[in-house]
C-alpha positions in Angstrom: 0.0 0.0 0.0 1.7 3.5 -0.8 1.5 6.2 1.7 -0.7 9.1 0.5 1.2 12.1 -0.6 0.1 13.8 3.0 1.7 11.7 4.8 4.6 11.6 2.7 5.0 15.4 3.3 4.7 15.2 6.9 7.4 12.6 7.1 9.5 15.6 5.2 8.4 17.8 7.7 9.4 15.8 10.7 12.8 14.9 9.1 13.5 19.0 9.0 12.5 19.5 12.3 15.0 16.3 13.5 17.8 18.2 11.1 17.3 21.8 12.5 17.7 20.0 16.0 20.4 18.5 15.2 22.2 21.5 13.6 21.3 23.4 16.6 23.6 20.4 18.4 20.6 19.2 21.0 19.8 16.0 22.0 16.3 14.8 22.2 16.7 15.1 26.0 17.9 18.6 25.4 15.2 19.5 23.2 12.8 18.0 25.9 13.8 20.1 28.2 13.5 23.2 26.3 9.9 22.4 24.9 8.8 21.3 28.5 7.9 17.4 27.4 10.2 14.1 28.1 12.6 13.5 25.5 10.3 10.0 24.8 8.0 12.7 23.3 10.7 14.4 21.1 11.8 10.7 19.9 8.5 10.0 18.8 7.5 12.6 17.5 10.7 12.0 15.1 10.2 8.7 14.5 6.2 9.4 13.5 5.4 7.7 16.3 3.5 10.7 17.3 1.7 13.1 15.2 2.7 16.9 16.3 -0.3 19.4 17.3 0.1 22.6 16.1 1.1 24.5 19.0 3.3 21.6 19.9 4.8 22.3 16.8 4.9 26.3 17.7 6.9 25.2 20.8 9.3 23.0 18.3 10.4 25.8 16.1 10.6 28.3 18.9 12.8 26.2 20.7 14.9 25.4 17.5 15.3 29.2 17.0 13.9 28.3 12.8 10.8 30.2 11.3 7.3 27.8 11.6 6.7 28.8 8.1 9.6 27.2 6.7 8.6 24.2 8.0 4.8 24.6 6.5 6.4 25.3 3.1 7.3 21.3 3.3 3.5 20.7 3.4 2.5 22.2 0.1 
């Protein structure tokens, strides 16, 4: 079964968010920390484990220091 084009985008978008973490040099524990949830969350979330609410996603890119709507570019 393929994965619908939606899904395929929000895989993109979770692999940028994992990137800009990791060129900001956190660890999921550090990026825990800094967005207030355990760094299980964090590793979920980048694993598509978990789907990301939007102001969960806010917190993400504020913590990161990146723009949200570079991120929502990925999903058009």
């Amino acid at each position: 079964m393929m994965e619908s084009p939606s899904t395929l985008r929000y895989q993109t978008l979770l692999r940028w968010l994992k990137h800009q973490r990791i060129e900001q040099g956190l660890t999921v524990r550090e990026l825990g920390v800094l967005i207030e949830k355990p760094f299980q969350f964090v590793s979920k979330v980048e694993t598509g484990k978990r789907k990301l609410g939007i102001y969960e996603y806010m917190q993400y890119c504020k913590a990161l220091g990146v723009d949200y709507r570079e991120g929502l570019k990925l999903l058009e």
